[in-house]
C-alpha positions in Angstrom: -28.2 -2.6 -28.4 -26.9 -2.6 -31.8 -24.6 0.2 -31.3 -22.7 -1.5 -27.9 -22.7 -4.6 -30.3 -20.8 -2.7 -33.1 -18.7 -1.1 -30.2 -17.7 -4.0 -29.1 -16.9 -5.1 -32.0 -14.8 -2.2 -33.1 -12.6 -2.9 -30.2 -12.1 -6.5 -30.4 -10.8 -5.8 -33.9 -8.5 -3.1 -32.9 -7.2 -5.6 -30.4 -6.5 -7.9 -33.1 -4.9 -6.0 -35.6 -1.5 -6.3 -34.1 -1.4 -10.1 -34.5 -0.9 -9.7 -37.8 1.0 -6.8 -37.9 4.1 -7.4 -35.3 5.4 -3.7 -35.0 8.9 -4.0 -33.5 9.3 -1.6 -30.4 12.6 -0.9 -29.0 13.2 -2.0 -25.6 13.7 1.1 -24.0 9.9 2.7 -25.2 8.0 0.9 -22.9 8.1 -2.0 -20.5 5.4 -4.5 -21.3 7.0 -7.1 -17.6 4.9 -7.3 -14.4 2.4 -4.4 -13.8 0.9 -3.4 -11.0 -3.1 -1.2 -11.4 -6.3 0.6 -11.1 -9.4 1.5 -12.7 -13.1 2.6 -12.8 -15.1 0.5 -14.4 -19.0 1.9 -15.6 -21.6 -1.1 -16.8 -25.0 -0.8 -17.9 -26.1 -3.1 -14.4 -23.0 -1.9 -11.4 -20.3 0.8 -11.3 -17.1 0.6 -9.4 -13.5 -0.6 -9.5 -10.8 -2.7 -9.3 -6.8 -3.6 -8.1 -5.0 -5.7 -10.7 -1.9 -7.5 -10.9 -0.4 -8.7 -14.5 2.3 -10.4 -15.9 2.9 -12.0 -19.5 2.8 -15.3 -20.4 3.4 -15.4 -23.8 5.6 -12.7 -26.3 6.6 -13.4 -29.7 9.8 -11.4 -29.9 11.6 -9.5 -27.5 9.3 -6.5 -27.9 6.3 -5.9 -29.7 4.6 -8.6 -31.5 1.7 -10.7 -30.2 1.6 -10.6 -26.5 -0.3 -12.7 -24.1 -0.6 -11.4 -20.2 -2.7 -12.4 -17.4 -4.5 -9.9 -15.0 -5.7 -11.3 -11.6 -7.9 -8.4 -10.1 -9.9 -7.6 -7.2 -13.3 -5.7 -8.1 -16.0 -4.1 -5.8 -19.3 -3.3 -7.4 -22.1 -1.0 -6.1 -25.1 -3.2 -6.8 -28.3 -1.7 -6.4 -29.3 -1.9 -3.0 -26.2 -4.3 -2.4 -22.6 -4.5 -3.2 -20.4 -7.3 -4.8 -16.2 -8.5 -4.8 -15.9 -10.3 -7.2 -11.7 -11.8 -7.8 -11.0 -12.3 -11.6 -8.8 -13.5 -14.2 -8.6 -12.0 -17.4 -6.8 -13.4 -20.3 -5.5 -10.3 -23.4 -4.1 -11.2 -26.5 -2.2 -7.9 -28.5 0.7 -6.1 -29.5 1.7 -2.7 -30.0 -0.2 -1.0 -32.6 2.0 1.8 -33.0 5.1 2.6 -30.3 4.0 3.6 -27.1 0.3 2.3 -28.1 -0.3 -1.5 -27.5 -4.1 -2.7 -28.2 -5.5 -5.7 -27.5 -9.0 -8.1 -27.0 -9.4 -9.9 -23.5 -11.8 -12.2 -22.1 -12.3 -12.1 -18.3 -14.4 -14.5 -15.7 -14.9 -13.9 -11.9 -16.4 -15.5 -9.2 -17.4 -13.4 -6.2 -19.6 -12.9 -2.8 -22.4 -9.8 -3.0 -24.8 -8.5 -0.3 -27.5 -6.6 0.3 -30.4 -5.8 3.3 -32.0 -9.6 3.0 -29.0 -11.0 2.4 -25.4 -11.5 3.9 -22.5 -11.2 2.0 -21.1 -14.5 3.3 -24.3 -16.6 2.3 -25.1 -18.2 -0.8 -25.1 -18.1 -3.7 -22.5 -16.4 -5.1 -22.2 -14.2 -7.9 -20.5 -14.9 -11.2 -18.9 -12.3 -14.1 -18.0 -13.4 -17.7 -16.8 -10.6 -19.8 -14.9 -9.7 -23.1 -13.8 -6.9 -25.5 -11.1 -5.0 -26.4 -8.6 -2.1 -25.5 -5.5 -0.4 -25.5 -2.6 1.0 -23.3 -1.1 4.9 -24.0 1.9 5.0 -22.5 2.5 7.9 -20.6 6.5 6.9 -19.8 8.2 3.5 -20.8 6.8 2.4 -17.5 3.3 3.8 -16.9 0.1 3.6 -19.0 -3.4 4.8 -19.4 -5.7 2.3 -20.6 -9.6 2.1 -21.8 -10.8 -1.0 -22.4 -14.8 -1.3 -24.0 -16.8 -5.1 -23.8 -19.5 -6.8 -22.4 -20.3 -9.8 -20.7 -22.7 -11.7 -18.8 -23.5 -12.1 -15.3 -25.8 -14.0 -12.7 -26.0 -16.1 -9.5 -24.6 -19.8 -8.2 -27.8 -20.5 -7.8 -30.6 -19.2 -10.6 -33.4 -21.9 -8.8 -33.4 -19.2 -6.1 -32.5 -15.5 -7.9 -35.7 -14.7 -9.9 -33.2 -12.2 -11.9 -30.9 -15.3 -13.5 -28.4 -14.3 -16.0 -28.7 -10.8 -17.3 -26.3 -9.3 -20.0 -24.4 -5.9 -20.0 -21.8 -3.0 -21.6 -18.9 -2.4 -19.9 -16.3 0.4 -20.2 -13.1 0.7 -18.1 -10.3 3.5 -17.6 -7.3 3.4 -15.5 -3.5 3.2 -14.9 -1.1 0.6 -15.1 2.8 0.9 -13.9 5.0 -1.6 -15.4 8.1 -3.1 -14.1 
């Protein structure tokens, strides 16, 4: 456990470096405006994957410099027995580390619907996803990246009276593209 702790840390602190730094990047490197996604996502407790839309809210300078975006994603989760979508909104804070290479830290919360043989997806309770960590984009072109991103989070159910399990913790690690507009 220490070692995904010191992971996790490592990449938080990668995603923060930038803040301090502010490399410039010229415009026409990469294109840091709405993006559209994918990835695979492996944790210690589900596998699967998600959709994500993102968009900045916050730069500091035309380009490079601290950088705020949102990510609203759709994620399914093999669970188990079961399966889970879960819709989430994940908050990163970063810059570009180097041109072409932007890292950053996130945290990310999700509220979703999960299933399995005793129980339909529809009923209650729902399930709930806290996350955070760090990560960075490659850019592959000024408009397409490859990104990993390494964290972990918590997780449990609406309604903990009922879900023996509660709130259990895990390790996540993500890889996927990103196309930038």
């Amino acid at each position: 456990m220490n070692y995904v702790k010191s992971m996790v840390l490592l990449f938080v602190v990668i995603g923060i470096i930038p803040l301090s730094a502010e490399t410039p990047v010229p415009v026409v490197d990469a294109k840091t405006g709405f993006s559209i996604g994918g990835a695979t996502v492996l944790e210690s407790q589900k596998s699967g994957g998600f959709l994500e839309f993102g968009f900045p809210l916050l730069r500091s300078g035309a380009t490079g410099g601290l950088e705020i975006r949102n990510y609203i994603s759709l994620n399914g989760w093999g669970l188990g027995a079961g399966g889970a979508a879960i819709v989430t909104d994940k908050l990163t804070f970063g810059g570009f580390l180097f041109p072409l290479i932007r890292s950053y830290a996130f945290i990310e919360g999700g509220l979703g619907l999960y299933g399995n043989s005793s129980k339909l997806m529809t009923a209650m309770p729902l399930i709930w996803d806290f996350k955070g960590g760090g990560g960075v984009n490659f850019y592959l072109t000024p408009s397409s990246s490859f990104f990993a991103e390494m964290g972990g989070g918590v997780s449990g159910y609406s309604d903990m009276v009922s879900q023996p399990t509660g709130m259990t913790g895990f390790a996540a690690m993500r890889m996927g593209f990103r196309n930038f507009f």
